[in-house]
N, C-alpha and C positions, 0 to 999 in steps of 0.2 A: 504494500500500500504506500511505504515512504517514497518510491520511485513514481509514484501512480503523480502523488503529491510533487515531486520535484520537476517531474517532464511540465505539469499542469503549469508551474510558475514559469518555467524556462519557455515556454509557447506563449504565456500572458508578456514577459518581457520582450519576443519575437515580436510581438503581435504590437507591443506598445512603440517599440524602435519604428517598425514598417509603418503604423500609420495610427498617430497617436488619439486622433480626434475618433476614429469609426474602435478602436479598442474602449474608449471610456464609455461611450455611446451605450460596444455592448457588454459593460460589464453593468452598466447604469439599466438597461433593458433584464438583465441577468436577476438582479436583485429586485426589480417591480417584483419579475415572477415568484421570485422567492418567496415576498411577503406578500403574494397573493394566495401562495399553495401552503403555509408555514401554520396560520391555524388549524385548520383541517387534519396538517401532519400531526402538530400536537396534539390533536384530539384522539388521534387514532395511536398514539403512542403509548398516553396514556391509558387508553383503555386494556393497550396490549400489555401493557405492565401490570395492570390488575388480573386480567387473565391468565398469566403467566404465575400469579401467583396461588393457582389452583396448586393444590399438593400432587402429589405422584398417587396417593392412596384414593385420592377421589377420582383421577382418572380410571386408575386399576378398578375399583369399585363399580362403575358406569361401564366400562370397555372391557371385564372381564366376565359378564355376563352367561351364563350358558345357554340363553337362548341367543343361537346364532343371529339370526334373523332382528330379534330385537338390540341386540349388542351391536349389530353393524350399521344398522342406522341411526343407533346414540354415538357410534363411532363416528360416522359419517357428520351426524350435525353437532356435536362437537366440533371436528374438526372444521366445517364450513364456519362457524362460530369464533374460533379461535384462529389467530393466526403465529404462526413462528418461523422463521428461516429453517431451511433446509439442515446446514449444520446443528440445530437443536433436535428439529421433529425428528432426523433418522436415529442420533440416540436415544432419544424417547421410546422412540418404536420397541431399541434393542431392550431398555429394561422393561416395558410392559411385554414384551415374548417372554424375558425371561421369567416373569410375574403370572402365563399361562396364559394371556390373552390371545385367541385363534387369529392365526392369520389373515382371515377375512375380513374380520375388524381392523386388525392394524392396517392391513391395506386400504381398507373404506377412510380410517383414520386419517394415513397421512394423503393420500392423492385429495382428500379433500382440504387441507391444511394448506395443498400445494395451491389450489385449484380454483377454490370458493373463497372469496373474499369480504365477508359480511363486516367486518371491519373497518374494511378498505372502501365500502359504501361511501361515502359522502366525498373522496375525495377520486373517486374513478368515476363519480356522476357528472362531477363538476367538471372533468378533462371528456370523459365519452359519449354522456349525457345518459340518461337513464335508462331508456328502453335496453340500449347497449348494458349496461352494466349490468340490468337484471338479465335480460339475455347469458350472457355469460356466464353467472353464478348460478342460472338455473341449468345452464351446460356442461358446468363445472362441476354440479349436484350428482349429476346424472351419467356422467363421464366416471367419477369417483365411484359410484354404486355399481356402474359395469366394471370397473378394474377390482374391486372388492369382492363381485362373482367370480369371475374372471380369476383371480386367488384361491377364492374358496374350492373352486372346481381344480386347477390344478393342482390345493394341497388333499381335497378329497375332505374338504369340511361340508361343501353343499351335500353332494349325493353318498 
């Protein structure tokens, strides 16, 4: 990330030597947007920081289920409900397997974590406009619930 960071300033100083009036322009256009989308982002931050602080035993609880059927769709909206980067949800996944939770669940779990963004609502409506966004999250719903059969049958938990 420090290089990600260093190229970024060495291109802004490029960018300011070459032509200094159209580089402040966009960095003065750079920041409207900022604090156009920077509520919205707080909003969904913190919400994601409250959900984040569900315990591991209340997931396991909800998502380890032995009705499949019902477990996969509190998996499912769960994870449309919640959201977390990829680096978290796939360990998660690893300690709710080893806690007994079927495959079909974890799978309904995180493809919807990845997928559905209920969250992410107010600030994907604003950028794609709504029909779009519900579209999608109802895509996302329904895409996650076949990758979840889709699991179950090749670990042999459906049939």
């Amino acid at each position: 990330m420090k290089y990600l960071y260093i190229f970024t300033v060495l291109m802004l100083i490029i960018s300011f030597v070459k032509d200094k009036k159209k580089t402040v322009q966009g960095i003065k256009l750079g920041l409207k947007k900022f604090n156009k989308i920077l509520p919205s982002y707080l909003v969904m931050l913190i919400v994601i920081s409250l959900i984040l602080l569900i315990s591991q035993k209340f997931i396991v609880q909800y998502l380890g289920q032995k009705n499949i059927v019902l477990g996969t769709l509190t998996g499912v909206l769960i994870g449309s409900v919640t959201m977390m980067p990829g680096f978290i949800a796939y360990p998660l996944a690893g300690i709710l397997m080893k806690e007994g939770v079927p495959f079909i669940i974890l799978g309904g779990f995180v493809a919807s974590l990845m997928l559905v963004g209920v969250v992410t609502y107010p600030v994907e409506k604003e950028y794609f406009g709504k029909r779009v966004t519900i579209m999608r999250n109802v895509l996302g719903f329904i895409i996650s619930l076949g990758i979840a059969v889709g699991i179950g049958i090749f670990y042999g938990e459906v049939f």
